[in-house]
C-alpha positions in Angstrom: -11.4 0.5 9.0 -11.7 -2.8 10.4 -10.0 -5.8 8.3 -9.7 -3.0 5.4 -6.6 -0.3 6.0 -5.6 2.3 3.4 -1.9 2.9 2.9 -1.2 6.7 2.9 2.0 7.1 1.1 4.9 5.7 0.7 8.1 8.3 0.1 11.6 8.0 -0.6 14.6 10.7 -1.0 16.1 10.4 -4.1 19.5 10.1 -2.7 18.1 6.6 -1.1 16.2 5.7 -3.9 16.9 2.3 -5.5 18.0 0.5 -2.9 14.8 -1.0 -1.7 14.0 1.1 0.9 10.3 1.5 -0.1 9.7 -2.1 -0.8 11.1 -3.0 3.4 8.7 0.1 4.3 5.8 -1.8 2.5 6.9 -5.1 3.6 6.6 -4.0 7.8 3.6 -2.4 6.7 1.9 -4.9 5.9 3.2 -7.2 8.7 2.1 -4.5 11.0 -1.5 -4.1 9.5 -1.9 -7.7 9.2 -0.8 -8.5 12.8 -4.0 -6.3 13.8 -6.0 -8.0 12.1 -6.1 -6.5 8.6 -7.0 -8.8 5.8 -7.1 -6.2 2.8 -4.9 -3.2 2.3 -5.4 -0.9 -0.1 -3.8 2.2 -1.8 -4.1 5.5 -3.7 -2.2 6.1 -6.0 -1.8 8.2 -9.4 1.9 7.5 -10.1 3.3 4.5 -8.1 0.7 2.3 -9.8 3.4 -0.3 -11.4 5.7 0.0 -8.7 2.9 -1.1 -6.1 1.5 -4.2 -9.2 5.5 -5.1 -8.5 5.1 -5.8 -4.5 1.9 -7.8 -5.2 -1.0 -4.7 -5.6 -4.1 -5.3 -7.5 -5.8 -2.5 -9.6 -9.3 -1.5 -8.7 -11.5 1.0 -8.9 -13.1 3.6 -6.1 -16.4 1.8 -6.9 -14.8 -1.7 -6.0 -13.7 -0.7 -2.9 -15.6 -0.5 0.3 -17.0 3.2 1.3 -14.6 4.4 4.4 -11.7 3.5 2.1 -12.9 5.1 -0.9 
């Protein structure tokens, strides 16, 4: 969507979980989004919300966001 990407998802098996698999995944994303030219990248989510605040996520709301992301 330009310089604004959403993030999908995220997943994990549980036999993996806790060693900060998900965090490295998050991590190339973002290197990967901002190397083409993404400046804001933004997620959905109902249950990961204090893991994401963790790696650096803000909170906002569908109205704050711009319209293809929302």
């Amino acid at each position: 969507f330009g310089p604004d990407a959403l993030l999908r998802s995220v997943a994990v098996l549980p036999d993996y979980q806790g060693q900060h698999i998900a965090r490295h995944l998050v991590e190339q994303l973002r290197r990967q989004a901002q190397a083409q030219g993404v400046s804001t990248l933004y997620l959905i989510t109902t249950t990961a919300d204090r893991y994401f605040a963790r790696l650096g996520f803000d909170r906002a709301g569908r109205a704050d966001v711009p319209a293809a992301i929302a």
